[in-house]
N, C-alpha and C positions, 0 to 999 in steps of 0.2 A: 532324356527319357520322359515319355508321358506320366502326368500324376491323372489319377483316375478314379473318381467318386464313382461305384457303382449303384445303382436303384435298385432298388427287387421290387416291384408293386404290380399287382396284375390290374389294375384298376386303374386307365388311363384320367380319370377328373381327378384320385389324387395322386399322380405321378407327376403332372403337367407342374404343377407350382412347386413341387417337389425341384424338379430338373430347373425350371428359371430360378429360383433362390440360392441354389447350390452352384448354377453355372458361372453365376457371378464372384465367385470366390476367386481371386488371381492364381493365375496358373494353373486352374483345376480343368479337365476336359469331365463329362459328366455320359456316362451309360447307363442306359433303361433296358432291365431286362424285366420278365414279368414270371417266373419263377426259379425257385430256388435252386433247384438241378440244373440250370444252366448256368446260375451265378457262380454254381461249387466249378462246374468244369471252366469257365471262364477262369475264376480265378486261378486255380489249377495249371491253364494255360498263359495267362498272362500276369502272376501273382507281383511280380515284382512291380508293375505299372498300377496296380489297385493299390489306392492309399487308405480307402475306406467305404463302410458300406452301411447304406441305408436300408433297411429293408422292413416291409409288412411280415405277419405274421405268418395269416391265411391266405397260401398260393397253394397254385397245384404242384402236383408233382412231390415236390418234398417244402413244408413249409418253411417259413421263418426259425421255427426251435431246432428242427432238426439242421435247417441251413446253421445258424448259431454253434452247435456242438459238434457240426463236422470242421468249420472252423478252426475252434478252441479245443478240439479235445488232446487227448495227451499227444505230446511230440507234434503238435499244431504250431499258429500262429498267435501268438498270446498278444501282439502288439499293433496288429493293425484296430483299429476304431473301427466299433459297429454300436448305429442308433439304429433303434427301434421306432416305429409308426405305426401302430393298428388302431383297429374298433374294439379289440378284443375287452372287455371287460373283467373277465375274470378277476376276481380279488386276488388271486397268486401269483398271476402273472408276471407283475413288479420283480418279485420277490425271487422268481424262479428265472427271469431274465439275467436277474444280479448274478445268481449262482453260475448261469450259463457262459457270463463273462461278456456280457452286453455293457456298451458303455454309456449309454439311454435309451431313456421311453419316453417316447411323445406317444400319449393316445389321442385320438382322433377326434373331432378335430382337431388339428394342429395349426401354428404359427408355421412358415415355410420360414419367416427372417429370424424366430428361435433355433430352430435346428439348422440353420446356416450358420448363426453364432456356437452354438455348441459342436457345431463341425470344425468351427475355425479352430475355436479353442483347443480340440483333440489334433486339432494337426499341426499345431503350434509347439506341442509338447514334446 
């Protein structure tokens, strides 16, 4: 079976180094999708094959938080890894990630070779 890092980013300059840092992970095949209602039904459709998900905050459709809490919420998926990537600023943000059951934030700019090691590490687990 395929192991399958999915992307959420609508914004192909930071998607790009996104998908090369993470492709390089062995064994990992890597999907760019560019919002979150398609990432929910993808995964929906192919959950078993997503090992984890990277995803921005602000996309259309349905962002990054609500992508997060339809994930995680009750009778969800508690154990698949999800980091976070935005611009977002907000001083709550961190905070309200944590609650939502995110398992990092990188805010932007980002390291691509950081969130490939902390990808490793969550999939290691």
């Amino acid at each position: 079976m395929r192991r399958v890092v999915l992307i959420v980013e609508d914004q192909e300059h930071s998607a790009a180094p996104l998908e090369i840092a993470l492709s390089k992970i062995a064994g990992i095949d890597v999907l760019l999708l560019s919002n979150g209602r398609d990432a929910l039904k993808l995964l929906r459709e192919r959950g078993r094959e997503i090992v984890a998900i990277v995803t921005d905050l602000h996309l259309p459709y349905m962002d990054g938080f609500e992508l997060i809490e339809a994930i995680r919420g009750p009778g969800k998926e508690p154990r698949l890894p999800i980091i976070v990537v935005s611009a977002d600023t907000h001083p709550d943000t961190p905070g309200r990630l944590k609650l939502l059951g995110a398992n990092a934030y990188f805010p932007k700019p980002y390291s691509p070779a950081k969130i490939r090691k902390a990808l490793e590490g969550l999939l290691a687990t």
